[in-house]
ZASE-710218 format. One record per residue (C-alpha): residue in one letter; x, y, z; residue number from 1. Coordinates in steps of 0.001 Angstrom, whole numbers. Layout:
BEGIN
<rec A, <X, Y, Z>, NUM>
...
***
This chain:
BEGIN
<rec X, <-65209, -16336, -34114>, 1>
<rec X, <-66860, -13388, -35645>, 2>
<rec X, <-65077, -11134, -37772>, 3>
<rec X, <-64378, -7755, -37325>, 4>
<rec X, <-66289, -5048, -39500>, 5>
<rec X, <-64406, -2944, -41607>, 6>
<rec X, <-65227, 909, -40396>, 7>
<rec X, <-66452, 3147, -43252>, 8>
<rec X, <-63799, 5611, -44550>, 9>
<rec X, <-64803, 9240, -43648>, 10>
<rec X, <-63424, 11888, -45837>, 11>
<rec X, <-62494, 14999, -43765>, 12>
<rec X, <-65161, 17620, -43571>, 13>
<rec X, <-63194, 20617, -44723>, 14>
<rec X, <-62607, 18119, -47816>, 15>
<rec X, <-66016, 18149, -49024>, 16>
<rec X, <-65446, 15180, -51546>, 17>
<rec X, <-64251, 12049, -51940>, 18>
<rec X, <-61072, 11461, -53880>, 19>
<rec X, <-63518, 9161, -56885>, 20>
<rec X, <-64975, 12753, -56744>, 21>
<rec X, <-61869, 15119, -57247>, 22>
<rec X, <-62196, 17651, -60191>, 23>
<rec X, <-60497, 17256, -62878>, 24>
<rec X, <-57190, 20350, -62970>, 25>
<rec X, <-57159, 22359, -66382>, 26>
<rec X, <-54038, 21922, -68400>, 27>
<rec X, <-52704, 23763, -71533>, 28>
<rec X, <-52389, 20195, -73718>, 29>
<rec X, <-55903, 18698, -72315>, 30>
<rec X, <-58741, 19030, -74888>, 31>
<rec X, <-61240, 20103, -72774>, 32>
<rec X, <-62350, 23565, -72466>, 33>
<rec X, <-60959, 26425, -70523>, 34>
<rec X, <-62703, 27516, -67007>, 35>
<rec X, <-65571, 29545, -67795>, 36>
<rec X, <-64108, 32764, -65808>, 37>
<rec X, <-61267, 32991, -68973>, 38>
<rec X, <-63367, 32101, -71829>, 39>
<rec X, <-65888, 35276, -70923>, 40>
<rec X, <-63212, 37738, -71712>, 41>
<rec X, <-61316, 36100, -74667>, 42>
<rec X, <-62277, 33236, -76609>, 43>
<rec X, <-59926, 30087, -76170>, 44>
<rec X, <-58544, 28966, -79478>, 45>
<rec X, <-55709, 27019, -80419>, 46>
<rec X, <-52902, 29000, -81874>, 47>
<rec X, <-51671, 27779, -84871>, 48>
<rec X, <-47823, 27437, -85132>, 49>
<rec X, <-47231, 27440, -88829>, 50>
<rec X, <-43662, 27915, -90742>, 51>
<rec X, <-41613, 30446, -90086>, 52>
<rec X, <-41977, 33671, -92461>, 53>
<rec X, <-38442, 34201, -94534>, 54>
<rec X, <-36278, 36689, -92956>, 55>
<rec X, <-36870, 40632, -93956>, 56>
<rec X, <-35795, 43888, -92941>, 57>
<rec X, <-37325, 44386, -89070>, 58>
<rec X, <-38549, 48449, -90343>, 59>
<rec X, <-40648, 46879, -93005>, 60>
<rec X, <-44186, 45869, -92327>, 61>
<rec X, <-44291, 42330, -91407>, 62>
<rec X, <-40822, 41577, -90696>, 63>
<rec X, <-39881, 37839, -89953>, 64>
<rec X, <-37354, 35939, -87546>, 65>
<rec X, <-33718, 38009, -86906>, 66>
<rec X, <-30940, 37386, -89676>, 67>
<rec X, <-29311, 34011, -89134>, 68>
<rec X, <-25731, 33826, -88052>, 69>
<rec X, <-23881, 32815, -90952>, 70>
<rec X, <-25419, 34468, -93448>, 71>
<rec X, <-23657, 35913, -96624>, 72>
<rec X, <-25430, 39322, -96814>, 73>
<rec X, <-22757, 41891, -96075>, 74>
<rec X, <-22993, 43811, -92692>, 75>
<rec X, <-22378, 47253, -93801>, 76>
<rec X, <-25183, 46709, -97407>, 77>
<rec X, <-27882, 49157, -95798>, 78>
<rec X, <-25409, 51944, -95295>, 79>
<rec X, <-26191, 52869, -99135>, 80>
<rec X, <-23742, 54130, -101834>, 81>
<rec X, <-21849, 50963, -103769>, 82>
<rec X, <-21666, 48917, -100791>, 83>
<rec X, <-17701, 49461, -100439>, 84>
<rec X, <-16470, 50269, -97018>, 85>
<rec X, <-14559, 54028, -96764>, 86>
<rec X, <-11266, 54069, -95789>, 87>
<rec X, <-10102, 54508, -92559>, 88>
<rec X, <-9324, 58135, -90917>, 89>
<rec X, <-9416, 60144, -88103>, 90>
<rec X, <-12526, 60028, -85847>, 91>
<rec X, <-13137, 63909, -85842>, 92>
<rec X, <-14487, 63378, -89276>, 93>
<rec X, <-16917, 60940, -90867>, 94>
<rec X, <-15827, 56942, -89965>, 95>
<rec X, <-15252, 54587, -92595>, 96>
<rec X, <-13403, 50948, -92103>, 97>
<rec X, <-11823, 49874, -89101>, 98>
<rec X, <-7818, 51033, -88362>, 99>
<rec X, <-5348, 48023, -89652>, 100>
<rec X, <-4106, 45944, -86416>, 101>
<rec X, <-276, 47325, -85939>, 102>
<rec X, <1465, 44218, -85243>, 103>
<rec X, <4573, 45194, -83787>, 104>
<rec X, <3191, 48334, -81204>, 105>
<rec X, <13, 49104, -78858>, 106>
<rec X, <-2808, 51129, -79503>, 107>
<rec X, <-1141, 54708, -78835>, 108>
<rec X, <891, 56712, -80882>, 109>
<rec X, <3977, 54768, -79418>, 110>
<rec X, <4029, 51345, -79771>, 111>
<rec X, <5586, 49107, -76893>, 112>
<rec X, <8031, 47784, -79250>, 113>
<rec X, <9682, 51127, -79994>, 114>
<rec X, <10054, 52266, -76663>, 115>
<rec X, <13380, 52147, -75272>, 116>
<rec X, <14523, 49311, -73163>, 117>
<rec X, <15015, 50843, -69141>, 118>
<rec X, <17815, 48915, -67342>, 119>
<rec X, <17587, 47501, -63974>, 120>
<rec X, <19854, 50140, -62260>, 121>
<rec X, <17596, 52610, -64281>, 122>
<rec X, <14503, 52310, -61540>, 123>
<rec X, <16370, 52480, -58527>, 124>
<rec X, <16660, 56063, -57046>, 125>
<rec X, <19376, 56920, -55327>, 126>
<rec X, <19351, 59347, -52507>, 127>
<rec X, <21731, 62074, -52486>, 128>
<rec X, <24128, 62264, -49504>, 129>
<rec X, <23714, 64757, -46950>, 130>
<rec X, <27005, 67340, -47254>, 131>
<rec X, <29814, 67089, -44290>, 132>
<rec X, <27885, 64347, -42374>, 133>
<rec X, <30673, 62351, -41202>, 134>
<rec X, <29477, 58567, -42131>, 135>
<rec X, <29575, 55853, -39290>, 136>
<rec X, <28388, 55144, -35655>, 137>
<rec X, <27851, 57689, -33504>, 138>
<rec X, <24444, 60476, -32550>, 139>
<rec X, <22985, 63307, -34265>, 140>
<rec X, <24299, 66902, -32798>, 141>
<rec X, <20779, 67631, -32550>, 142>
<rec X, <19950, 64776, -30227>, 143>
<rec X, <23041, 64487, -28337>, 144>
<rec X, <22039, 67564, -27108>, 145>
<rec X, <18876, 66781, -25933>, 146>
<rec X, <20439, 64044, -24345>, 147>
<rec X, <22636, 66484, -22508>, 148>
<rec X, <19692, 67987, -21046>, 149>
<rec X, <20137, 71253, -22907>, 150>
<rec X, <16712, 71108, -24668>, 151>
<rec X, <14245, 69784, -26728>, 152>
<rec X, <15879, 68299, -30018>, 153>
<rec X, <13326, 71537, -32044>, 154>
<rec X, <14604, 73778, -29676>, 155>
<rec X, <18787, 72529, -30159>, 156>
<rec X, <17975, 72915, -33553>, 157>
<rec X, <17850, 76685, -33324>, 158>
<rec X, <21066, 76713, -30945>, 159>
<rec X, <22932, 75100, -33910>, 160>
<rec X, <21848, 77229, -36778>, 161>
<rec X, <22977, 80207, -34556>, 162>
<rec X, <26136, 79144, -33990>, 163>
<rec X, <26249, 78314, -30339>, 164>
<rec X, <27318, 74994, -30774>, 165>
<rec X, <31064, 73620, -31806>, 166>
<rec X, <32481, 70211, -31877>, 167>
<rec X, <36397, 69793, -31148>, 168>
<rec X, <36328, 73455, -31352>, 169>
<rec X, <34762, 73723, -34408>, 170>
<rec X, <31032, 75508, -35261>, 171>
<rec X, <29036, 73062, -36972>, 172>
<rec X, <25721, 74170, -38098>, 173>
<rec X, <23848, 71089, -39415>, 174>
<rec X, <21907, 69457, -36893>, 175>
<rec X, <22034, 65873, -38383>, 176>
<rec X, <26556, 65844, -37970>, 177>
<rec X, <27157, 62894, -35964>, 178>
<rec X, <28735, 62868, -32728>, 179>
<rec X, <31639, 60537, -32134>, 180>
<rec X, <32922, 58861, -28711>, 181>
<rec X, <35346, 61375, -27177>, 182>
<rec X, <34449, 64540, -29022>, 183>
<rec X, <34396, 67463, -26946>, 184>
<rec X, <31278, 69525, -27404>, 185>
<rec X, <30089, 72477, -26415>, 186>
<rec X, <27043, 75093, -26323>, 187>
<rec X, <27244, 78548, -25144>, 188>
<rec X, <30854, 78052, -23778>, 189>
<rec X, <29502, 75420, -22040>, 190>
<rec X, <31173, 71870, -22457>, 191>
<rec X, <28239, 69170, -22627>, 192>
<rec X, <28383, 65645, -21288>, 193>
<rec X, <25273, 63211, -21686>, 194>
<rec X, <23441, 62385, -18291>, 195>
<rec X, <23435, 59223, -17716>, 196>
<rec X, <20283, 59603, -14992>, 197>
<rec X, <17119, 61104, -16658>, 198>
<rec X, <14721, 63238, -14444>, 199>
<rec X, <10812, 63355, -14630>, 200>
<rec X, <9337, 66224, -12318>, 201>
<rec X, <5844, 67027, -12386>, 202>
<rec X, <5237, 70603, -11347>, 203>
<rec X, <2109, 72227, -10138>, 204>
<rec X, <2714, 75538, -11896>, 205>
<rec X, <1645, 79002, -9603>, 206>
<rec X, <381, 81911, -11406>, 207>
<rec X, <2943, 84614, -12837>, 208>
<rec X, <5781, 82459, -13509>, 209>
<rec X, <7534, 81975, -17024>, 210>
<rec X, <7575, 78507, -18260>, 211>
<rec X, <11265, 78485, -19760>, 212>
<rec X, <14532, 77587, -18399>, 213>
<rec X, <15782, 81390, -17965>, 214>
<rec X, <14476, 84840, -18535>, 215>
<rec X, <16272, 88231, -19456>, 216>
<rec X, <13693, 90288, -17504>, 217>
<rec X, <14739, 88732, -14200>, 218>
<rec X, <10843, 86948, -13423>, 219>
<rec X, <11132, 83686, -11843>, 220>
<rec X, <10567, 80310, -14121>, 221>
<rec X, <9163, 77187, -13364>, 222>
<rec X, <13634, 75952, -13259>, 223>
<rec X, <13637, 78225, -10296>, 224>
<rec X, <11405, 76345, -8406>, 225>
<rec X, <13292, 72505, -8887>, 226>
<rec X, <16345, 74178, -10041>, 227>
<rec X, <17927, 73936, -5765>, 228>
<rec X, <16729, 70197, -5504>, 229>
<rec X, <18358, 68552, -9299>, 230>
<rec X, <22081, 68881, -10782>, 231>
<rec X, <20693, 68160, -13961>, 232>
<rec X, <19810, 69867, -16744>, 233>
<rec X, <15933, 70153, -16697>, 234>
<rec X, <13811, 72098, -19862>, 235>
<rec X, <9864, 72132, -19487>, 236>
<rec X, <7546, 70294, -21512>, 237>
<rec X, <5557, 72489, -23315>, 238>
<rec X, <4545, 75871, -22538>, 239>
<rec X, <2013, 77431, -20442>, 240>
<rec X, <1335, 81089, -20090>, 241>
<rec X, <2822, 83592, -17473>, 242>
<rec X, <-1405, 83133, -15592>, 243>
<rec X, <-2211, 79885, -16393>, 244>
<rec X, <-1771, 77484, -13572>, 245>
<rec X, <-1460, 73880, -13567>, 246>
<rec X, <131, 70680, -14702>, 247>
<rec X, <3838, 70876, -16057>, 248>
<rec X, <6214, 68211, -17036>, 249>
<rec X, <10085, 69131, -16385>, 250>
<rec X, <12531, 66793, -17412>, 251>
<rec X, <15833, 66107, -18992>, 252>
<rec X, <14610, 63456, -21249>, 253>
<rec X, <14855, 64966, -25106>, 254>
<rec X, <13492, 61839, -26389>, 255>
<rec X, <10121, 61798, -24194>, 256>
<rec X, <9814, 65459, -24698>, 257>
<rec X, <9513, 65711, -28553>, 258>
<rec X, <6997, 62863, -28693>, 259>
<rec X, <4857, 64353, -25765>, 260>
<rec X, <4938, 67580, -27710>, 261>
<rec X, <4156, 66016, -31179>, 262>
<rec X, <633, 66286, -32354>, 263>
<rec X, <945, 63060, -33930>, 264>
<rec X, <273, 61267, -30585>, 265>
<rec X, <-2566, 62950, -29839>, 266>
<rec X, <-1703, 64035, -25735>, 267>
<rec X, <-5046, 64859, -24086>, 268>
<rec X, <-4466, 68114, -22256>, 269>
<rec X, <-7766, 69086, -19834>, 270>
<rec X, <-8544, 72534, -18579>, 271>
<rec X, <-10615, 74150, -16136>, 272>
<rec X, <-11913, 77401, -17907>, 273>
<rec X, <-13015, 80248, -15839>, 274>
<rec X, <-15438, 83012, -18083>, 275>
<rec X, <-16168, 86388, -17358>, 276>
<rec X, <-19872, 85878, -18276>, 277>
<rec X, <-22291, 82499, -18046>, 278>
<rec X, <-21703, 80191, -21163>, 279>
<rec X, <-25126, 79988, -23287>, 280>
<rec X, <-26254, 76151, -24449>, 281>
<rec X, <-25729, 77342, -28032>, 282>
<rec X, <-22274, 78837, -27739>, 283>
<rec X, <-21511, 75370, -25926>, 284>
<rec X, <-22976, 73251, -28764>, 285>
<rec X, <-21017, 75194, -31051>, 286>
<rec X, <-17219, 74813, -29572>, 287>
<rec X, <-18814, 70684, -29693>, 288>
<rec X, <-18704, 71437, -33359>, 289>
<rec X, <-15729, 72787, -33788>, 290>
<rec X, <-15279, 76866, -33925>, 291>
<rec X, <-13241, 78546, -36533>, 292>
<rec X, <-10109, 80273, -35389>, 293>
<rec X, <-7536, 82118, -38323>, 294>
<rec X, <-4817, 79370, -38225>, 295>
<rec X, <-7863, 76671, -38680>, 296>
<rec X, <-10665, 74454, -37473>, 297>
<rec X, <-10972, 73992, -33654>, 298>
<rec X, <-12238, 70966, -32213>, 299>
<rec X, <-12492, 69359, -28815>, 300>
<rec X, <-13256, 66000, -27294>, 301>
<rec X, <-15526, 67389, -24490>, 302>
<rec X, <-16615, 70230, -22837>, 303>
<rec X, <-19385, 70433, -20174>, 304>
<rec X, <-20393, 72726, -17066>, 305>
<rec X, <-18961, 72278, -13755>, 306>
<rec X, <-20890, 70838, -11421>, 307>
<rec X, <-19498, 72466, -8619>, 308>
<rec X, <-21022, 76428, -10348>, 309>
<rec X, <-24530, 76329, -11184>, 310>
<rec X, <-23789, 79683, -12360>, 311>
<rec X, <-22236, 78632, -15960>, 312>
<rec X, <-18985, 80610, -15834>, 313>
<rec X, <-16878, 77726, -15280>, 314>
<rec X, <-16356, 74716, -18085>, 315>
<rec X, <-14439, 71604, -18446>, 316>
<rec X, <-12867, 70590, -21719>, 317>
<rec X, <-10324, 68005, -23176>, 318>
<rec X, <-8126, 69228, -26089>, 319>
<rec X, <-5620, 67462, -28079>, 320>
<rec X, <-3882, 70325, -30034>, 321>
<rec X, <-820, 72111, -29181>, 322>
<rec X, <-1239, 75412, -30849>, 323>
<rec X, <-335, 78695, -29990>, 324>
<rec X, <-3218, 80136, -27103>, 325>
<rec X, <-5819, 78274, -28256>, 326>
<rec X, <-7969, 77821, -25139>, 327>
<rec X, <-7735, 81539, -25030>, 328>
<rec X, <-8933, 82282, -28454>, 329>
<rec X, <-11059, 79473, -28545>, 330>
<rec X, <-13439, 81458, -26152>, 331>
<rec X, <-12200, 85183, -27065>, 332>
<rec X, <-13497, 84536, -30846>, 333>
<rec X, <-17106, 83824, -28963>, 334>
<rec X, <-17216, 86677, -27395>, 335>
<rec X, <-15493, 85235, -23838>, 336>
<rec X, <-13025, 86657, -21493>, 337>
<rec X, <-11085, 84670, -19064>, 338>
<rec X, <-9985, 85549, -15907>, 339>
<rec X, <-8772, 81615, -14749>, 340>
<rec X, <-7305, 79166, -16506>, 341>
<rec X, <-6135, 75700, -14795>, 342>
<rec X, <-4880, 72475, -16567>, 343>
<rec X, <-5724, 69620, -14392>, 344>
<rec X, <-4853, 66437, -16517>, 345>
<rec X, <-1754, 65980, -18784>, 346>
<rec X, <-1177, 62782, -20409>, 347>
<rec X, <-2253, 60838, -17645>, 348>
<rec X, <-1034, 62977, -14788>, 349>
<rec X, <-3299, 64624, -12244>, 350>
<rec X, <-2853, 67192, -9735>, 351>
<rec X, <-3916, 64437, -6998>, 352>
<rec X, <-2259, 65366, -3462>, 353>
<rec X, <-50, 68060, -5538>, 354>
<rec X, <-564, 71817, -3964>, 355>
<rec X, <-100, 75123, -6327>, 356>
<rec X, <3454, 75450, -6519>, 357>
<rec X, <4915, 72101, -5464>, 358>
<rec X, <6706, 69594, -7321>, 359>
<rec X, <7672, 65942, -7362>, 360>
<rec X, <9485, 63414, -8970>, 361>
<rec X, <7158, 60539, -11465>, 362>
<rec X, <7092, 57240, -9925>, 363>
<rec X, <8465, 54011, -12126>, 364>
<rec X, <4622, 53562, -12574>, 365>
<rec X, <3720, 56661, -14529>, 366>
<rec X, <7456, 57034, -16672>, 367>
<rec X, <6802, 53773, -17890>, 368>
<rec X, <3315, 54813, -18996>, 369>
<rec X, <3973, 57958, -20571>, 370>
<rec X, <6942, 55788, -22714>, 371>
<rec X, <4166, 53319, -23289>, 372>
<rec X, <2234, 55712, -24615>, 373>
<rec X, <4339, 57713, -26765>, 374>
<rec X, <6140, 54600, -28467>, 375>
<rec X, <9748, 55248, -26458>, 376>
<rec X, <12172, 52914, -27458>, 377>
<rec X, <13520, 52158, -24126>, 378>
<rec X, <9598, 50801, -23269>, 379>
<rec X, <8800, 49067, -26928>, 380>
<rec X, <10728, 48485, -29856>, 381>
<rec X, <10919, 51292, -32396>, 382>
<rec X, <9395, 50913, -35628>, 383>
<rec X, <10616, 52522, -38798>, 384>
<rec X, <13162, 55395, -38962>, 385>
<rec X, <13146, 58630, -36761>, 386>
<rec X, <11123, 61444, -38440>, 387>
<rec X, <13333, 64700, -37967>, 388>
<rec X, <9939, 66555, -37503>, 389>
<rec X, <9639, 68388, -34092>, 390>
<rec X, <6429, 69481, -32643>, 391>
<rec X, <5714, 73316, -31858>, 392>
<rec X, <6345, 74035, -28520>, 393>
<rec X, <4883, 77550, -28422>, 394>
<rec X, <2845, 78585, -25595>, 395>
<rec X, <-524, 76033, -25726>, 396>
<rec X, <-3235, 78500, -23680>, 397>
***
């Protein structure tokens, strides 16, 4: 049987020796001499650790190791004189030794233990009652009669500080006095009752017609129109100017009227803007900015061109702010006159199968989401007190 040859070990070529042949790697304890590259620029030697030199002031030539820990040289003996530390005083002049610890107080001029113990009851504030509010059950005069369907609760507000409201045949003049079950009261001679069915009319508003519920002048309102087809007592939403057309909300809900007014939930209102004169790119870039007007800083969520006028004269935008005109002077501070002004999107609403000047009641659908979207209580529960704020219900455009 023969026997198999052992096959010669072959060391890999990019190797280039054999591991009998592997050179020897420098290291700082081995006695051999540094590479060659090191010892052309500076000599190898071994450093000689000797004894440490005694310890010496650090600004005098050759100073040795830093001060040990415990030693009994005094800190303050290079700050010259006799070595005793000054006395302490104030730091607006020169410092000497540190301030005595005060046992019994803080760091201030009033110690903690001298300060005057604060009872419990002491913290709590107590609110002061509001004068001849009648405590108990019952509903603010305020919002009872924007239950009524008289107005807004801002708006009742002014009908009570004039006097135009009484209560068992009394005036009362603060808004927050609390209606009680069976109390007869009235406004403008007129004895209220609460309406127990709540009306939501969305109007198409026509051109020359005064968004209020009355006028002295004799020109016809926007209650003219739906006035005929509703017993109730219906108040707009909101105001829009004697020529600006569009979407109105009419209803006899106080509650859903205040918060859709309120700027705190941010309604988005959009118009259709008609100029006397093309809009330029820059003046368009700039209302994206936000454009100065005197009661403050302008802004908008969008505006664009309408496709449907290459020309330029007519422009889309979404606003959230209820102030006084402010489409208007939005464009009048830039140099703009309008001669049309359209709102074609309120809260939701559009003027979908809705001609100039017709009206209709809000389906289930679209009441629930405008509560939905203003927080009402009778769609979510309410959270935290009612704010007695009102929103401005001047005329928006």
């Amino acid at each position: 049987m023969e026997e198999k040859k052992r096959r010669p070990r072959i060391t890999k070529p990019d190797q280039g020796f054999s591991l009998k042949e592997r050179p020897k790697l420098y290291r700082p304890n081995d006695d051999s001499k540094k590479p060659d590259e090191r010892s052309e620029n500076r000599p190898w030697q071994d450093r000689n650790y000797g004894e440490r030199k005694p310890w010496q002031d650090r600004n005098q030539e050759g100073g040795g190791y830093k001060k040990p820990y415990n030693s009994d040289r005094p800190r303050y003996q290079d700050r010259g004189g006799d070595g005793e530390r000054k006395p302490w005083q104030d730091r607006g002049g020169q410092g000497g030794d540190r301030r005595p610890f005060n046992k019994g107080g803080g760091f201030g001029k009033k110690p903690f233990g001298k300060k005057p113990f604060r009872k419990k009851d002491e913290f709590v504030i107590e609110r002061k009652p509001k004068p001849n509010l009648p405590s108990g059950e019952g509903m603010p005069l305020n919002k009872y009669l924007a239950h009524c369907g008289v107005s807004s609760r801002r708006k009742a507000v002014e009908f009570i500080d004039q006097g135009q409201v009484t209560v068992n045949g009394e005036v009362k003049t603060e808004p927050y006095y609390r209606v009680q079950k069976g109390d007869v009261v009235t406004c403008e001679g007129k004895t209220l009752q609460i309406q127990e069915r709540q009306v939501y009319i969305l109007l198409n508003k026509p051109k020359n017609v005064i968004t209020t519920t009355d006028d002295d002048r004799g020109r016809p309102t926007v209650i003219d129109i739906v006035d005929p087809h509703f017993p109730e007592r219906l108040y707009p939403v909101g105001r829009l100017d004697r020529d600006t057309t569009g979407l109105l909300l009419i209803t006899n809900d106080g509650d859903l009227a205040q918060k859709l007014s309120h700027p705190s939930h941010h309604v988005q209102k959009q118009y259709r803007v008609g100029l006397r004169k093309p809009l330029s790119q820059a003046d368009l870039e700039h209302i994206q900015r936000g454009v100065e007007l005197e009661d403050g800083l302008m802004e908008v969520n969008w505006i664009r061109f309408s496709e449907d006028h290459p020309e330029r004269d007519i422009v889309e935008l979404e606003i959230t702010s209820g102030r006084n005109r402010v489409v208007r002077r939005l464009f009048e501070s830039l140099g703009y006159e309008i001669f049309k002004l359209d709102r074609f999107y309120f809260a939701g609403l559009t003027k979908r199968e809705l001609p100039r000047g017709s009206f209709r009641e809000l389906t289930q659908r679209e009441i629930i989401m405008l509560k939905h979207f203003t927080g009402h209580p009778s769609s979510s529960a309410k959270k935290g007190q009612e704010t007695s704020e009102e929103a401005d219900e001047d005329s928006e455009n």
